[in-house]
N, CA, C and O of each residue as an XYZ file, in Angstrom:
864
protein
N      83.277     61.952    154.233
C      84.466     61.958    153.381
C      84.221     62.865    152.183
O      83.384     62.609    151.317
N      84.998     63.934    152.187
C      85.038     64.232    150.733
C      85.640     63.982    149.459
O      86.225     62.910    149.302
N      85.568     65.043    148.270
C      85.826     64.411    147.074
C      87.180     63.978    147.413
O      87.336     62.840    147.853
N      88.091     64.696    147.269
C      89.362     64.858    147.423
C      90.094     63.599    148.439
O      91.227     63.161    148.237
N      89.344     63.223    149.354
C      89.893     62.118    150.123
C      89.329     61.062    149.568
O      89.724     59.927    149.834
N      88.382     61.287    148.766
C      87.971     59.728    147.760
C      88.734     59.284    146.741
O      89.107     58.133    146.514
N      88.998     60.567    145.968
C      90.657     60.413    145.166
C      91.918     59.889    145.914
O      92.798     59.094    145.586
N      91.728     60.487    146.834
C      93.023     59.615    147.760
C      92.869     58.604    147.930
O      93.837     58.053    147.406
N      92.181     57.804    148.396
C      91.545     56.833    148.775
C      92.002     55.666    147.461
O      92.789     54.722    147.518
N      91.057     56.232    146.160
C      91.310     55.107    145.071
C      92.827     55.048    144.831
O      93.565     54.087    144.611
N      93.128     56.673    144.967
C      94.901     55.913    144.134
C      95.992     55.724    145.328
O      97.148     55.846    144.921
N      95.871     55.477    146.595
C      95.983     54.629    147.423
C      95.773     53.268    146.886
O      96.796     52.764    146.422
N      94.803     52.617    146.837
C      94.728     51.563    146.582
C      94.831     51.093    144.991
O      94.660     49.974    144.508
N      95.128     52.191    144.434
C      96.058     51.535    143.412
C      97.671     51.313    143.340
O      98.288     50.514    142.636
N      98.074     52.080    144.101
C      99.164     52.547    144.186
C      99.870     51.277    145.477
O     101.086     51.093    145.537
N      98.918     50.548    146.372
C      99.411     49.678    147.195
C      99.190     48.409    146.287
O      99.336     47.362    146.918
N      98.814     48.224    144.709
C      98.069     47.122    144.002
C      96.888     46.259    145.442
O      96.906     45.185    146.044
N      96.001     47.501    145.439
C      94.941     46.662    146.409
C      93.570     46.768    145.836
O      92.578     46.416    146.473
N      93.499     47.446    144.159
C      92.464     47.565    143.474
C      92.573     45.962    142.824
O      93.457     45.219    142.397
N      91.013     45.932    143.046
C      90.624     44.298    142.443
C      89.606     44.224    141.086
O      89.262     45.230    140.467
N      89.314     43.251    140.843
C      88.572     43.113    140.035
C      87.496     41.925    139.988
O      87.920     40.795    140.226
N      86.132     42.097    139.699
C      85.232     41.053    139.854
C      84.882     40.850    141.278
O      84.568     39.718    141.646
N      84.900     41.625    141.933
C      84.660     41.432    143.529
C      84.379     42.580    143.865
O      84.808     43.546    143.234
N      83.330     42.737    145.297
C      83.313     44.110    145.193
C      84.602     44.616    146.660
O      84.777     45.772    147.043
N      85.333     43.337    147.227
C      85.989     43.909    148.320
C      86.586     42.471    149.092
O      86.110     41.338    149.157
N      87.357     42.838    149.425
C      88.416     41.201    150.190
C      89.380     41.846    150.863
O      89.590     42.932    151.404
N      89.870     40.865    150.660
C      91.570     40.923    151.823
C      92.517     40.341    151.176
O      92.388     39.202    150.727
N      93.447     40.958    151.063
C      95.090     40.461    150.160
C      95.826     39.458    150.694
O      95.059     38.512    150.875
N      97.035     39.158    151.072
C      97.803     38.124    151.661
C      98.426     38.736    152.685
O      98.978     38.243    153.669
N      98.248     40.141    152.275
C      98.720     40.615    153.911
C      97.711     40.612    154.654
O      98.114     41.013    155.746
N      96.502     40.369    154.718
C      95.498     41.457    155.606
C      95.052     42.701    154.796
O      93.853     42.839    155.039
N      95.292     43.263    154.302
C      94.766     44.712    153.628
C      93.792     44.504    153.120
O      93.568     43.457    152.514
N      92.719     45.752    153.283
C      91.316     45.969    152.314
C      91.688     45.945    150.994
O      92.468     46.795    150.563
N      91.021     44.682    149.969
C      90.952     45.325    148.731
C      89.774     45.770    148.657
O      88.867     45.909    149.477
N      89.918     46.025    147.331
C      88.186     47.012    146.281
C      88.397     46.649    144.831
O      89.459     46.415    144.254
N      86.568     46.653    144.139
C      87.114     47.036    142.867
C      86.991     48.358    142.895
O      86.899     48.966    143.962
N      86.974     49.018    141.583
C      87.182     50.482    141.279
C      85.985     51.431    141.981
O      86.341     52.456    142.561
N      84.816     51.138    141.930
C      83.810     51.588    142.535
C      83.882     51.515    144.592
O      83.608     52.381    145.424
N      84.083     50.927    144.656
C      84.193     50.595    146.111
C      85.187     51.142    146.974
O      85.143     51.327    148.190
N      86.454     51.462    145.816
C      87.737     52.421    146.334
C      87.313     53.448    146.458
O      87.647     54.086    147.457
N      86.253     54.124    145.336
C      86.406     55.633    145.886
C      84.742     55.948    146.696
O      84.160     57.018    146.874
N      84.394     54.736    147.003
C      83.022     54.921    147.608
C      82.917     53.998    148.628
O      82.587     52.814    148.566
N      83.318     54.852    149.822
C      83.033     53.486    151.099
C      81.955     52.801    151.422
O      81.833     51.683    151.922
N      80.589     54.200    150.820
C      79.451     53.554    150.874
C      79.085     52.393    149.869
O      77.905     52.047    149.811
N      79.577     52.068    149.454
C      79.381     51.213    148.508
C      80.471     49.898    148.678
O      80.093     48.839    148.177
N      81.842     49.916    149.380
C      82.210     49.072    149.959
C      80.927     48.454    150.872
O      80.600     47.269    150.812
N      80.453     49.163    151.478
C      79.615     48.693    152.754
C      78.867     47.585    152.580
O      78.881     46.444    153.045
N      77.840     48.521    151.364
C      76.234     48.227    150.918
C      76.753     46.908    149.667
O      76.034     45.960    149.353
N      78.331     47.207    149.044
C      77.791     46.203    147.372
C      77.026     46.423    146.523
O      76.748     45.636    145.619
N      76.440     47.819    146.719
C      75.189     48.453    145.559
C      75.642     50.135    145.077
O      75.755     51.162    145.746
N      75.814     49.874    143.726
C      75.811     50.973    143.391
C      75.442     52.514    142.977
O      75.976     53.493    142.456
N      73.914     52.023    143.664
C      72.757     53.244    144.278
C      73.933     54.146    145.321
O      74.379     55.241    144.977
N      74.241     53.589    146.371
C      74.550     54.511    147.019
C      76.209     54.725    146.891
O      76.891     54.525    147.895
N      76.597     54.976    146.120
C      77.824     56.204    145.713
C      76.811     57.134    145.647
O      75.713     57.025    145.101
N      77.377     58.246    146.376
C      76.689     59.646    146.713
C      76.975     60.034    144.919
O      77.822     59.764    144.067
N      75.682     60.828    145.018
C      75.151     61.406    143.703
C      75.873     62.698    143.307
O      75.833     63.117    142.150
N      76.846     63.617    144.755
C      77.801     64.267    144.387
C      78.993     64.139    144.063
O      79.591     65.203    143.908
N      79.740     62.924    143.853
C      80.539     62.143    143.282
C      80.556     61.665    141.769
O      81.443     61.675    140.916
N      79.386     61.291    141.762
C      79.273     60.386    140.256
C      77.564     60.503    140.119
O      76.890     60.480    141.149
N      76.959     60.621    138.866
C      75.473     60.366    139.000
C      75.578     58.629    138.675
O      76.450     57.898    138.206
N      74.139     58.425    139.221
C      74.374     56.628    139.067
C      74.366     55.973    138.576
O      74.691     54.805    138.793
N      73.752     56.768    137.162
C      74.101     55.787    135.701
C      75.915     55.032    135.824
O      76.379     53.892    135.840
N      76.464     56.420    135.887
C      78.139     56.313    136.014
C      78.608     55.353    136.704
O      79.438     54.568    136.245
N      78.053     55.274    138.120
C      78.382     54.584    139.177
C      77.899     53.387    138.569
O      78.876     52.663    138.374
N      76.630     52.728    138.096
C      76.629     51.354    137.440
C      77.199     51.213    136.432
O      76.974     50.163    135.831
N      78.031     52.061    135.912
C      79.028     51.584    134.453
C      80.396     50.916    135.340
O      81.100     49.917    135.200
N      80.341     51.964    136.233
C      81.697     51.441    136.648
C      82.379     50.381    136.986
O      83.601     50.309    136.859
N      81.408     49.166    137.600
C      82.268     48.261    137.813
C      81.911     47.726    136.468
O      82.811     46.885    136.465
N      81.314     47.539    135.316
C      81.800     47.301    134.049
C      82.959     47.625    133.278
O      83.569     46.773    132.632
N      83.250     48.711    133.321
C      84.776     49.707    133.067
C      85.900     48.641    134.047
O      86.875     48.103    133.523
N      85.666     48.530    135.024
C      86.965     47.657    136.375
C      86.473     46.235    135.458
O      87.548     45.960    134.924
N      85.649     45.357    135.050
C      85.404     44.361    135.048
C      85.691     43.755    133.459
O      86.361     42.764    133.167
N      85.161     44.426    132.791
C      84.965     43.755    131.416
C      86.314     43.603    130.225
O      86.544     42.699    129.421
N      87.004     44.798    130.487
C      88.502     44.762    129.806
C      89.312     43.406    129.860
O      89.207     42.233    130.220
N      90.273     44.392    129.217
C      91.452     42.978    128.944
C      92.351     43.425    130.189
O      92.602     44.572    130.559
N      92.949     41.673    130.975
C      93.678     42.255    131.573
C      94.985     43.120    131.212
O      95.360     43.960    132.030
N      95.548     42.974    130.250
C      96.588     44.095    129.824
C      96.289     45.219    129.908
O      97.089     45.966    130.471
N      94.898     45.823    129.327
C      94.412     47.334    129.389
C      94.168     47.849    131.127
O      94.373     48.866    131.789
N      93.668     46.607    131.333
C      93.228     47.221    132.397
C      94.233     48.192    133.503
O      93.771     49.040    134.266
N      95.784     47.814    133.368
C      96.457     49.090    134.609
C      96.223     50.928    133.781
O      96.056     51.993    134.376
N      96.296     50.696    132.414
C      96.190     51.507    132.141
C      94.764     52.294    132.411
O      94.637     53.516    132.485
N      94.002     51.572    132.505
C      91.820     52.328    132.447
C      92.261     52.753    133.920
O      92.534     53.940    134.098
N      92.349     51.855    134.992
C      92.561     52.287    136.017
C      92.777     53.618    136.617
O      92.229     54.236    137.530
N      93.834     53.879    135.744
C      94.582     55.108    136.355
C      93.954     56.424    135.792
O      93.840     57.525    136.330
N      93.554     55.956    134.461
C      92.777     57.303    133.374
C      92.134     57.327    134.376
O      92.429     58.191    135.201
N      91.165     56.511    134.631
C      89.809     56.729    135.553
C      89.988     57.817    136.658
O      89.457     58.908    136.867
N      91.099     56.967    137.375
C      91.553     58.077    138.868
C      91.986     59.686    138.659
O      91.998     60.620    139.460
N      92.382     59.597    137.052
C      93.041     60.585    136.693
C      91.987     61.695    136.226
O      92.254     62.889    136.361
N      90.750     61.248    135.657
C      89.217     61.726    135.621
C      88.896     62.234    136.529
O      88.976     63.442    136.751
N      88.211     60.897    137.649
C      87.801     61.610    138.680
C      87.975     62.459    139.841
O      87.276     62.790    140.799
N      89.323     62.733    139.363
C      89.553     63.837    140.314
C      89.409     65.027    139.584
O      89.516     66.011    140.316
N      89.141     65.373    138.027
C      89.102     66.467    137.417
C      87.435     66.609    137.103
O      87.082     67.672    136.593
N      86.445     65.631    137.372
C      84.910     65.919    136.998
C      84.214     66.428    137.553
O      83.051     66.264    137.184
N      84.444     67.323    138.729
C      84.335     68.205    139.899
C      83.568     69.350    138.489
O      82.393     69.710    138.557
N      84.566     69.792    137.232
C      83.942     70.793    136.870
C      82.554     70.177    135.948
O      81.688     70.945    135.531
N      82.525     69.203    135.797
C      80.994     68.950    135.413
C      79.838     69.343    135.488
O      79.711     69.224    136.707
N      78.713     69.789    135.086
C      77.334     69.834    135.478
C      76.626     68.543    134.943
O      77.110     67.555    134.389
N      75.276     68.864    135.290
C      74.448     67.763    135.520
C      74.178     67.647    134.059
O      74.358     66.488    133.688
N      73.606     68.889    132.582
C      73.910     68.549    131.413
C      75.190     68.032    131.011
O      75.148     67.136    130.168
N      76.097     68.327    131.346
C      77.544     67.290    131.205
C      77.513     65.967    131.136
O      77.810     65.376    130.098
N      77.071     65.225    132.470
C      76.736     63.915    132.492
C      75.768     63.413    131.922
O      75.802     62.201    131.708
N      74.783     64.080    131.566
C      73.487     63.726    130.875
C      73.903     63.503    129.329
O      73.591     62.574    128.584
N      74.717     64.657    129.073
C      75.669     64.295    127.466
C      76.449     63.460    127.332
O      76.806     63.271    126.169
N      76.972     62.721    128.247
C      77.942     61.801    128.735
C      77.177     60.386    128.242
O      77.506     59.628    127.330
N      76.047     60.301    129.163
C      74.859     59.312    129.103
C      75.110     58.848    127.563
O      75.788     57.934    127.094
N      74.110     60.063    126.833
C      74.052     59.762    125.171
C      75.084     59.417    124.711
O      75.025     58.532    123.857
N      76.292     59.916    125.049
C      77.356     59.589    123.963
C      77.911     58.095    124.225
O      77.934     57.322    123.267
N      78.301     57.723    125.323
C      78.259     56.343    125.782
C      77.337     55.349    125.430
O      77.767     54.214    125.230
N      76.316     55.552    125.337
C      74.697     54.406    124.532
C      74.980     54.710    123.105
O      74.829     53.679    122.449
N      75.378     55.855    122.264
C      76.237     55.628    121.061
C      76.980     55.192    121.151
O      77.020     54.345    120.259
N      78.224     55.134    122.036
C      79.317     54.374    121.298
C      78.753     52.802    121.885
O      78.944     51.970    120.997
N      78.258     52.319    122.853
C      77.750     51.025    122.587
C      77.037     50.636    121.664
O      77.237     49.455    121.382
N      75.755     51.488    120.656
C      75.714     50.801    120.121
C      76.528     50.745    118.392
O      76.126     50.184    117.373
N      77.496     51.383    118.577
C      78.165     51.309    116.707
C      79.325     50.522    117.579
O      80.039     50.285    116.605
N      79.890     50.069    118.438
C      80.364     48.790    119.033
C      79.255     47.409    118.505
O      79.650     46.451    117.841
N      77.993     47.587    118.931
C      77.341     46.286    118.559
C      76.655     45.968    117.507
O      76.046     44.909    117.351
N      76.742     47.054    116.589
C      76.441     46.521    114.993
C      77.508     45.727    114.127
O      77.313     44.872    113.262
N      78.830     46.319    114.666
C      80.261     45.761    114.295
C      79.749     44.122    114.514
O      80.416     43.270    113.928
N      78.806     43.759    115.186
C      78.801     42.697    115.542
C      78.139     41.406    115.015
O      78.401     40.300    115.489
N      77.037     41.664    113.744
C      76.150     41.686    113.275
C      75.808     41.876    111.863
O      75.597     43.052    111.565
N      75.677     40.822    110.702
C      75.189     41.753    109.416
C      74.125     41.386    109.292
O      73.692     41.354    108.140
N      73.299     40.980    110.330
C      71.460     41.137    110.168
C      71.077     42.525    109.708
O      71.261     43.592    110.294
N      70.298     42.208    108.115
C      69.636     44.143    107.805
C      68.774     44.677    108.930
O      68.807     45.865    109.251
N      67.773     43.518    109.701
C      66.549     43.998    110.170
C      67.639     44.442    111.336
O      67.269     45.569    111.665
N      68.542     44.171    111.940
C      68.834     44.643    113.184
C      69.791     45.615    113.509
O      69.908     46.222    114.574
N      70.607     45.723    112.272
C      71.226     46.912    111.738
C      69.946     48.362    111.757
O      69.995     49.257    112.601
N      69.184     48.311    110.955
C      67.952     49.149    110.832
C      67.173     49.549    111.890
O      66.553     50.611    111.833
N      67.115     48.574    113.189
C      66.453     49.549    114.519
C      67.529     50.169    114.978
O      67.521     51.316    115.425
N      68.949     49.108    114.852
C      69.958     49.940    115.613
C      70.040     51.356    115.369
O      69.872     52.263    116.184
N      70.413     51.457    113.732
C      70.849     52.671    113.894
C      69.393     53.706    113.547
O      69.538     54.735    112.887
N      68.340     53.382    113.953
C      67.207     53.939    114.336
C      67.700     54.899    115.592
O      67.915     56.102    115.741
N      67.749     53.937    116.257
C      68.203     54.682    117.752
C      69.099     55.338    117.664
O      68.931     56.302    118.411
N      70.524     55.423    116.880
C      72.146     56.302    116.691
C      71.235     57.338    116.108
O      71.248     58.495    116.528
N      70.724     57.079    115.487
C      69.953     58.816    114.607
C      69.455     59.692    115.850
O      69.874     60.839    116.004
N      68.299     58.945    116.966
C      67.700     59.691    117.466
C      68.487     60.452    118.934
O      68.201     61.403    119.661
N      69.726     59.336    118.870
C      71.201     59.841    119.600
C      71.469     61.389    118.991
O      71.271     62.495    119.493
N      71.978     60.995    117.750
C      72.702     61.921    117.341
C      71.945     63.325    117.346
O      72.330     64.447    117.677
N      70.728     62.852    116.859
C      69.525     64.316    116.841
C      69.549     65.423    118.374
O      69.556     66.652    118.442
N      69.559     64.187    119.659
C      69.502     64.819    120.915
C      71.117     65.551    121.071
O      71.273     66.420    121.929
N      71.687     65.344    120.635
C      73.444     65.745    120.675
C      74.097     66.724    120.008
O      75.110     67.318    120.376
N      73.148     66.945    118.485
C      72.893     68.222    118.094
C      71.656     68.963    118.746
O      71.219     69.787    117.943
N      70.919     68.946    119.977
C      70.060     69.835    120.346
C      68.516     69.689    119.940
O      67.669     70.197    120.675
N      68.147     69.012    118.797
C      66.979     68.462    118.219
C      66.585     67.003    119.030
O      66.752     65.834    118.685
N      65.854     67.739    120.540
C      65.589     66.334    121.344
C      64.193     65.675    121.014
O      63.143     66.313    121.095
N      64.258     64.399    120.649
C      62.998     63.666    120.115
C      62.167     63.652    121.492
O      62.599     63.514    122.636
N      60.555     63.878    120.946
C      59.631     63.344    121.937
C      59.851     61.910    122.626
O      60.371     60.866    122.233
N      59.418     62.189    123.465
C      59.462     60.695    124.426
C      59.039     58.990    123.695
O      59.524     57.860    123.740
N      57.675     59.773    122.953
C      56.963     58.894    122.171
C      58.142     58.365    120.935
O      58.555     57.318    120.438
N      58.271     59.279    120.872
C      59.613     58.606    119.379
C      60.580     57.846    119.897
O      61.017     56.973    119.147
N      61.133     57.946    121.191
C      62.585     57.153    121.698
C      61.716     56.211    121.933
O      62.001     55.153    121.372
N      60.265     56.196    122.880
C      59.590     54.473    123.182
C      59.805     54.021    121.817
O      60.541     53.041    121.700
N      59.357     54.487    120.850
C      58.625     53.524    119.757
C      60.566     52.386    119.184
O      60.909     51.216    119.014
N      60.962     53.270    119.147
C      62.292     52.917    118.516
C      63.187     52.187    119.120
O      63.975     51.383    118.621
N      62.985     52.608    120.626
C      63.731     51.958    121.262
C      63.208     50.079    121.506
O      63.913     49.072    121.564
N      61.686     50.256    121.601
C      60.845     49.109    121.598
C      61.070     47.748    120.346
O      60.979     46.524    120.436
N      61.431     48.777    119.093
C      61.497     48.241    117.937
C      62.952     47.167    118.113
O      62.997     45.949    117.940
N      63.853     47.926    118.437
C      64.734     47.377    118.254
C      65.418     46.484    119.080
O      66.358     45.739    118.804
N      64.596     46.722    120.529
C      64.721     45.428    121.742
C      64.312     44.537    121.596
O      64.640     43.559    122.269
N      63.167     44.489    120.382
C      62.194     43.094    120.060
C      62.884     42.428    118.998
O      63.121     41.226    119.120
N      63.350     43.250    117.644
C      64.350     42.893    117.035
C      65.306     42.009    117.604
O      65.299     40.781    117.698
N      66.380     43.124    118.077
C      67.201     42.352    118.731
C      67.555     41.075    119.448
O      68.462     40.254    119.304
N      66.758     41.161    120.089
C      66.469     39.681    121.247
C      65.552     38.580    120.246
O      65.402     37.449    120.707
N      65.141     38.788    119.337
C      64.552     37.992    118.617
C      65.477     37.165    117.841
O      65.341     35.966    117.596
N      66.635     38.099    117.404
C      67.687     37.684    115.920
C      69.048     37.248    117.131
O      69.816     36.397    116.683
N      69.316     37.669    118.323
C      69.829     37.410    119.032
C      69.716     35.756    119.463
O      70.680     34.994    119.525
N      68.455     35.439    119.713
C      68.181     33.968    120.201
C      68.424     33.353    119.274
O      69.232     32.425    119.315
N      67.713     33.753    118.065
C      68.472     32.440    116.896
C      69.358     31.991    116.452
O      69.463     30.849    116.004
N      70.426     33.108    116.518
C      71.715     33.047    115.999
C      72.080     32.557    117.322
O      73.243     32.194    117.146
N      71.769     32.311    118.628
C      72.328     31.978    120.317
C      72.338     30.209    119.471
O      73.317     29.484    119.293
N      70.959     29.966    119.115
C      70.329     28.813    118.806
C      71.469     27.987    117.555
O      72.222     27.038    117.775
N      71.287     28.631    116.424
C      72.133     28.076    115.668
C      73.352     27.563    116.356
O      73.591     26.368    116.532
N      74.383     28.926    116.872
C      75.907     28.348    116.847
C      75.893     27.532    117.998
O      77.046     27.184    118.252
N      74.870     26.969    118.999
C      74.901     26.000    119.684
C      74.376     25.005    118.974
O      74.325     24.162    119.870
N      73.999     24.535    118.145
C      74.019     23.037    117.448
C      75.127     23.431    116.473
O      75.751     22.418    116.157
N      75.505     24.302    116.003
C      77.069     23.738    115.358
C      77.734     23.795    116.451
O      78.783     24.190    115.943
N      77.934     23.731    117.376
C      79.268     23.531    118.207
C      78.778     22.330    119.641
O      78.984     22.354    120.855
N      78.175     21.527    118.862
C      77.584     20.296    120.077
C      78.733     19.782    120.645
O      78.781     19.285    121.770
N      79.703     19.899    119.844
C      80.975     19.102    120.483
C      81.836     19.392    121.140
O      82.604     20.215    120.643
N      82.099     18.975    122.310
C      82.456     20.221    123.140
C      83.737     20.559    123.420
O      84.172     21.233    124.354
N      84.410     19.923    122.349
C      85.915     21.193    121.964
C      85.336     21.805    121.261
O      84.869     22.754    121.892
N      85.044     21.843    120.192
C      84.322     22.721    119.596
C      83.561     23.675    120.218
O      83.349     24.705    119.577
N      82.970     23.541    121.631
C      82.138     24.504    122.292
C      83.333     25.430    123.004
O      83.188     26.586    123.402
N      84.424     24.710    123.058
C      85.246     25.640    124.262
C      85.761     26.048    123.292
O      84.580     26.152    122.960
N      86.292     26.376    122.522
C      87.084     27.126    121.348
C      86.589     28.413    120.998
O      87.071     29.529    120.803
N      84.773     27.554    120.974
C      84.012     28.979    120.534
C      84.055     29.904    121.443
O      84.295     31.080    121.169
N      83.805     29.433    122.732
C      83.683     30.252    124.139
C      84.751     30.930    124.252
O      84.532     32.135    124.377
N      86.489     30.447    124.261
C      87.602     31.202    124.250
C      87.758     32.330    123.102
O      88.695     33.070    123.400
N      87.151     32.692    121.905
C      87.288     33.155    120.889
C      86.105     34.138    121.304
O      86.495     35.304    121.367
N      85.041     33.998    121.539
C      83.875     34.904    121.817
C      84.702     35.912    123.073
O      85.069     37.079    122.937
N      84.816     35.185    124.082
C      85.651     36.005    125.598
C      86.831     36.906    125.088
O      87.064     37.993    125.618
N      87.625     36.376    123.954
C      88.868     37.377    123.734
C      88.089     38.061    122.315
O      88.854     38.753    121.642
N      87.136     37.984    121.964
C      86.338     39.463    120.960
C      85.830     40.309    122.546
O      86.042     41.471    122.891
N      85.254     39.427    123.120
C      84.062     40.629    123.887
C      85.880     41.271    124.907
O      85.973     42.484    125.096
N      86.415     40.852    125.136
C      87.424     41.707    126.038
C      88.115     43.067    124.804
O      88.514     44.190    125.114
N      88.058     42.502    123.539
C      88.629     43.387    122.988
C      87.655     44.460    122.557
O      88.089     45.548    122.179
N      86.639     44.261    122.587
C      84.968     45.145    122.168
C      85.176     46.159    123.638
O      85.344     47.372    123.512
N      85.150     45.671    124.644
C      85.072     46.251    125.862
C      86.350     46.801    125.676
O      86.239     48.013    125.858
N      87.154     46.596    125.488
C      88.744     47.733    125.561
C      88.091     48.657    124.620
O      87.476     49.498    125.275
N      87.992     48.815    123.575
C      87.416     49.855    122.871
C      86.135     50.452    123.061
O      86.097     51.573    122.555
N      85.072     50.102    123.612
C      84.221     50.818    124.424
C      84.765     51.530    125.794
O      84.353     52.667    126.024
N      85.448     51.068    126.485
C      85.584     51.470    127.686
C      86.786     52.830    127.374
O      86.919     53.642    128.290
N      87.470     52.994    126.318
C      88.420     54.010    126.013
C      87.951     55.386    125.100
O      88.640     56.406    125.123
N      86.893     55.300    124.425
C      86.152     55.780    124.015
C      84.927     56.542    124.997
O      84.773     57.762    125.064
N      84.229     55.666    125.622
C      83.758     56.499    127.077
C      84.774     57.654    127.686
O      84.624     58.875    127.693
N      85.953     56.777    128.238
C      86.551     57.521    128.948
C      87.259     58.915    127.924
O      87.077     60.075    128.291
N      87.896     58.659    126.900
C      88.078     59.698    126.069
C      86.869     60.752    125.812
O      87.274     61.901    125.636
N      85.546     60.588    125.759
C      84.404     61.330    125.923
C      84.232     62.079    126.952
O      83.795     63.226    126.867
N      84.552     61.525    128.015
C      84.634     61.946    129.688
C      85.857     63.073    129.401
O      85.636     64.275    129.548
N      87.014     62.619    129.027
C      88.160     63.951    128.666
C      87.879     64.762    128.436
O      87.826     65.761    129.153
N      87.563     64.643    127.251
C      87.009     66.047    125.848
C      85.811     67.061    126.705
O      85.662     68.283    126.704
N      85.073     65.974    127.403
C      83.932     67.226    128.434
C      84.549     68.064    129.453
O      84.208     69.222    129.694
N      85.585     67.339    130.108
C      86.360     67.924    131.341
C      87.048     69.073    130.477
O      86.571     70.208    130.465
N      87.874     68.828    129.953
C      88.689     69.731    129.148
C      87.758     70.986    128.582
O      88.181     72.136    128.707
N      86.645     70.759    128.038
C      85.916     71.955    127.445
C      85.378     72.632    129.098
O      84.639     73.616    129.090
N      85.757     72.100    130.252
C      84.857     72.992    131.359
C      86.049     73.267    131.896
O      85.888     74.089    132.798
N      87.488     72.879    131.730
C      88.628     73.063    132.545
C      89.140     74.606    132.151
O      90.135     75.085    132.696
């Protein structure tokens, strides 16, 4: 199958509402194949359920494992709209190169992480974060850090993180022992993280534009 019939393929199945979500593939009420977004335009990956094998001339596989995050994590309101950007992308990323997607990479792990400081007024974890946005930004103006500098920083701030992460996990579970109180929190956390993910996932894809467009 080529590109062009893989584009067909997804907006086919958007276009029959047979694109799904949270699944990687089923059957509707008629009988019809669904998919989520990954699986529409990759049969191999209908097959397998793994997103290794979307062919690497399609999508590189970082991409291909974002993707069913992009189909999955939104709000359902946003979501007819991502859908279609998406289809509307991948049929134009043909002019890409492999530095393209590699710039793609960086700019996406920036915008996740000034998404997840928004999240946070810990100093210590603010301070590895944007450790790492610096050494982003440095590779993005062309000044690419040694290897040794992204371990050290990147190390710093995974230990950080997951450290100030558990406690604060720890705290707001003994304030919320009670378990309306627990489901309130849970409904309020699910409609931030859907709205965090609408704005990550539009921002990617607007990044993905701006590259196509500078090669179109």
């Amino acid at each position: 199958m080529n590109t062009q019939q893989r584009i067909e393929r997804l907006n086919t199945f958007i276009s029959e509402g047979r694109l799904i979500r949270n699944e990687w593939t089923g059957e509707d009420g008629q009988g019809r194949e669904t998919a989520c977004l990954l699986a529409a335009i990759s049969p191999e990956v209908a097959e397998s359920w793994a997103e290794k094998d979307c062919p690497s001339d399609l999508m590189p596989e970082w991409f291909a494992r974002l993707t069913p995050w992009i189909d999955d994590t939104g709000s359902e309101e946003h979501w007819p709209e991502v859908i279609k950007k998406y289809a509307n992308l991948a049929s134009r990323w043909h002019v890409l190169s492999a530095d393209d997607w590699e710039r793609l990479e960086y700019k996406t792990k920036r915008i996740a992480l000034i998404e997840a400081r928004k999240h946070t007024n810990d100093t210590e974890v603010l301070k590895c974060v944007d450790g790492v946005i610096v050494l982003i930004n440095r590779w993005l103006a062309g000044d690419k850090p040694a290897i040794e500098v992204w371990s050290a920083a990147e190390s710093a701030a995974s230990a950080e993180i997951a450290a100030r992460s558990a406690a604060s996990a720890a705290r707001i579970a003994a304030r919320n022992a009670a378990a309306s109180a627990a489901r309130n929190a849970a409904a309020s956390a699910a409609r931030n993280a859907a709205s965090a993910a609408d704005r990550m996932i539009d921002e990617i894809l607007d990044a993905l534009e701006s590259l196509i467009e500078e090669r179109e």
